[in-house]
C-alpha positions, 0 to 999 in steps of 0.5 A, spaced: 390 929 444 386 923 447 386 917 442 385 911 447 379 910 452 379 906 458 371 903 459 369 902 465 363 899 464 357 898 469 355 905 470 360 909 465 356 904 459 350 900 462 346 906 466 345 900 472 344 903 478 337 900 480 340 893 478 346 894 482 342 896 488 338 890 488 344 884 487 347 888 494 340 888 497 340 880 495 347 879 497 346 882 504 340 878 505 343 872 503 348 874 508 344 876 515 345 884 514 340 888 513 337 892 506 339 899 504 336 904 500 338 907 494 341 914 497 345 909 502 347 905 496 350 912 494 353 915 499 357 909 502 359 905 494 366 905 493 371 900 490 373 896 490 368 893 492 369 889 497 371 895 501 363 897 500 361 890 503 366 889 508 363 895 511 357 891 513 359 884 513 366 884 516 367 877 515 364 876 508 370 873 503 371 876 496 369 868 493 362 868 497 361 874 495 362 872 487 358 867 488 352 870 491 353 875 485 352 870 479 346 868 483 343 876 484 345 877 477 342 873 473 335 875 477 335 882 474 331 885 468 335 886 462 341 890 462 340 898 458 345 902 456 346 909 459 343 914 453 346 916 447 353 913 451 352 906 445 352 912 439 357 916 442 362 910 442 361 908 436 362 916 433 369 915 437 369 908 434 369 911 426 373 917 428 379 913 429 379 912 437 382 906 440 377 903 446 378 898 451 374 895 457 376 895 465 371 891 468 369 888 475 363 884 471 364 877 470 365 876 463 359 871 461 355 879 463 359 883 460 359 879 453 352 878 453 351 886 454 356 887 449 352 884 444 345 886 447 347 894 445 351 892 439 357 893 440 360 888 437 367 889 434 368 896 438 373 894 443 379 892 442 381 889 448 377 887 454 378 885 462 373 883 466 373 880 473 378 885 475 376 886 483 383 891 483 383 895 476 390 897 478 395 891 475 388 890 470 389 897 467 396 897 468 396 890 463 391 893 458 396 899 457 403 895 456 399 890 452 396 895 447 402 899 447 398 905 449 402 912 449 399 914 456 400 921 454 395 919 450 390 916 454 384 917 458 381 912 463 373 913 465 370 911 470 364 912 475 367 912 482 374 914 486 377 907 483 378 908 477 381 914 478 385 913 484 388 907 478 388 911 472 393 916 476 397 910 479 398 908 471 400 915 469 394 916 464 388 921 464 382 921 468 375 922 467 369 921 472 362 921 470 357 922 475 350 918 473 353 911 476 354 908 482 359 913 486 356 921 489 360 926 485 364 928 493 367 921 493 369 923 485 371 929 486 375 927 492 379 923 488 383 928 483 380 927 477 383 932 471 375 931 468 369 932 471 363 929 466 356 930 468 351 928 462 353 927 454 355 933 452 360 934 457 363 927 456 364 929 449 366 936 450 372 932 453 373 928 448 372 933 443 377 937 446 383 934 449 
């Protein structure tokens, strides 16, 4: 029986796939490559994300392109949940589930989104920054005291499925983010999520 979820949280929470292309296309015209489209954004996103990046700017570090992101980011319109997710985890809130946050986002966006969808007091621990989410969902498990047996992480692209397995816990992918369903699939997950209902009937179930 599941009783703790791991949250991604771009693209499993916050619905941000138009905002996201628009800080990579920022990022790459900053840099001298060219812009994409949002189906190649698609077909080519994988994490970590540096290896999304280094496909077109090979010599791109992970600290330029942290702070080329601070600066895109806070260009973009209003982060919005995906619909139904915020009533769905304050449910598996009240219903006793323990929840946490794996996060690539810096912290500074990821709090403010927090507070923006009312999900203020929900989570009971929250990692950001984590470029790899291995060792950071790894830490959330031992810290916690999580029963891996009783753990699900859920995410929106191979990474978080890769890690989750590595971790020993359960694995759900979601496939309204940033990553084609092929690329998730690809990964092995145990769940596959299309849409609301699924992810609850997940949950409900197992």
């Amino acid at each position: 029986m599941i009783k703790t979820i791991i949250f991604d949280w771009s693209g499993v929470i916050k619905d941000c796939i138009d905002d996201q292309l628009f800080v990579v296309n920022k990022i790459f015209e900053k840099f001298g490559a060219s812009t994409i489209s949002l189906q190649e954004f698609i077909d080519n996103w994988v994490q970590p994300y540096m290896v999304f990046y280094n496909k077109y700017l090979p010599d791109l570090t992970l600290e330029q392109e942290q702070l080329a992101y601070k600066k895109a980011i806070a260009d973009c319109p209003p982060a919005h949940a995906y619909p139904g997710i915020v009533d769905e985890i304050k449910r598996l809130k009240n219903n006793g589930i323990k929840m946490v946050v794996v996060s690539s986002d810096f912290p500074e966006t990821l709090y403010l989104e927090i507070s923006l969808f009312s999900l203020e007091d929900i989570f009971v621990d929250i990692a950001t920054n984590a470029h790899d989410k291995t060792a950071a969902i790894k830490e959330l498990i031992d810290k916690n005291n999580f029963n891996k047996l009783e753990t699900i992480i859920i995410g929106d692209s191979n990474h978080e499925i890769e890690a989750g397995k590595i971790a020993g816990i359960k694995t759900m992918g979601v496939t309204w983010g940033f990553t084609k369903e092929d690329n998730i699939i690809s990964a092995n997950p145990d769940f596959v999520a299309h849409n609301l209902a699924e992810f609850k009937d997940v949950l409900n179930n197992n």
